[in-house]
N, C-alpha and C positions, 0 to 999 in steps of 0.2 A: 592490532589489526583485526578486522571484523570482514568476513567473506559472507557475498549475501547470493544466495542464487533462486532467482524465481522460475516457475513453472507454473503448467494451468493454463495458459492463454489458449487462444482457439479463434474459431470462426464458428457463432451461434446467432439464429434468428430474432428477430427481436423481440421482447418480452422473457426470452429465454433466461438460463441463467448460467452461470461459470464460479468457479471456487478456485481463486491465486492460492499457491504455498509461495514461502519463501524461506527457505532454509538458511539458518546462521550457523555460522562457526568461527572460530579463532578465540572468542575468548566470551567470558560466564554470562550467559543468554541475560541474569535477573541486574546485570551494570550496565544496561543500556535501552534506550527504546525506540521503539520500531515505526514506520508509516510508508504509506504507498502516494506514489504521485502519479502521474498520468503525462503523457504527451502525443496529441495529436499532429497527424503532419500539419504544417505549419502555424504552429501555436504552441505557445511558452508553457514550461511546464507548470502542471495545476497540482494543488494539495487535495489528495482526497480519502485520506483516513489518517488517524494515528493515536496509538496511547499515549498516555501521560505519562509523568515518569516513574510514577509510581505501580503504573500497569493498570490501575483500574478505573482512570477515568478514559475518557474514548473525545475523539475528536474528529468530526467529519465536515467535506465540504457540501458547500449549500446545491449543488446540483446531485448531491449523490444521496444528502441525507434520507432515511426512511428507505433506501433501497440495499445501499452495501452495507455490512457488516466487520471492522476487524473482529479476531478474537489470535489468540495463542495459547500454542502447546508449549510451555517448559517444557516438559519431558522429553521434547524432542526439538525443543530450539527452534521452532517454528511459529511465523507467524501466517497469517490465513486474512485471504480478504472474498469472503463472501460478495455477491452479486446475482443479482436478481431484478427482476423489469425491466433487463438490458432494454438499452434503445440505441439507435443510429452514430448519435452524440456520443458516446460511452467510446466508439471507437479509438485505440491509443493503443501506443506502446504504456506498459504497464511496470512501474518500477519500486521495489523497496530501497529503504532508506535508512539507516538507526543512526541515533546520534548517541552522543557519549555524555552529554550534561543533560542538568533541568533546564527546563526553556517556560518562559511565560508562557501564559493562552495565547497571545496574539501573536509567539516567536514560533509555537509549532507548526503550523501551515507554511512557515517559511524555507523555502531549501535549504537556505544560508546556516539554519539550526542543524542538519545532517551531516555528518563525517563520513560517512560510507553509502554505499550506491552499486546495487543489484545493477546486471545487467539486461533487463527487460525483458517483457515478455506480452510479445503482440496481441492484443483483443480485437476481435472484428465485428460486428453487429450488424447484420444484413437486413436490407428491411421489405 
């Protein structure tokens, strides 16, 4: 079992910026990997960061690239999703995700690739 809890979200103007945590526990932070999805009210959940499984390569989606950032603390079992140049569109419940296997390039974007699921944490972007 993998418990994942996010925090960070907020209501910021646009251009602004915000920093997700996302605290793991239940079992050894370096056998699993991590990614945030997004969902805005009425629209399906979107893929928008995630490592690889090996932790060092990074994968991001194409509305977010060049502005969000992941990165992680082992030391503290924490993964982190920078953001910055907020904009309007950004608005979403904000959620992590780890999964427990490797996954091809084109299976990580995919939700279906995740076993576990934070339970959100609201982003607002006012413009």
């Amino acid at each position: 079992q993998v418990q994942l809890v996010e925090s960070g979200g907020g209501l910021v103007q646009a251009g602004g910026s915000l920093r997700l945590s996302c605290a793991a526990s239940g079992r050894t932070f370096s056998t699993y990997a991590m990614g945030w999805f997004r969902q805005a009210p009425k629209k399906e959940r979107e893929f928008v960061a995630a490592f690889g499984w090996s932790g060092r390569s990074t994968y991001y989606g194409d509305s977010v690239k060049g502005r969000f950032t992941i990165s992680r603390d082992n030391a503290n079992d924490t993964v982190y999703l920078q953001m910055i140049r907020l904009k309007p569109e950004d608005t979403a419940v904000y959620y992590c995700a780890a999964r427990l296997s490797p996954r091809t390039i084109t299976e990580v974007p995919a939700e279906s690739s995740y076993d576990y699921w934070g339970q959100g944490t609201q982003v607002t972007v006012s413009s």
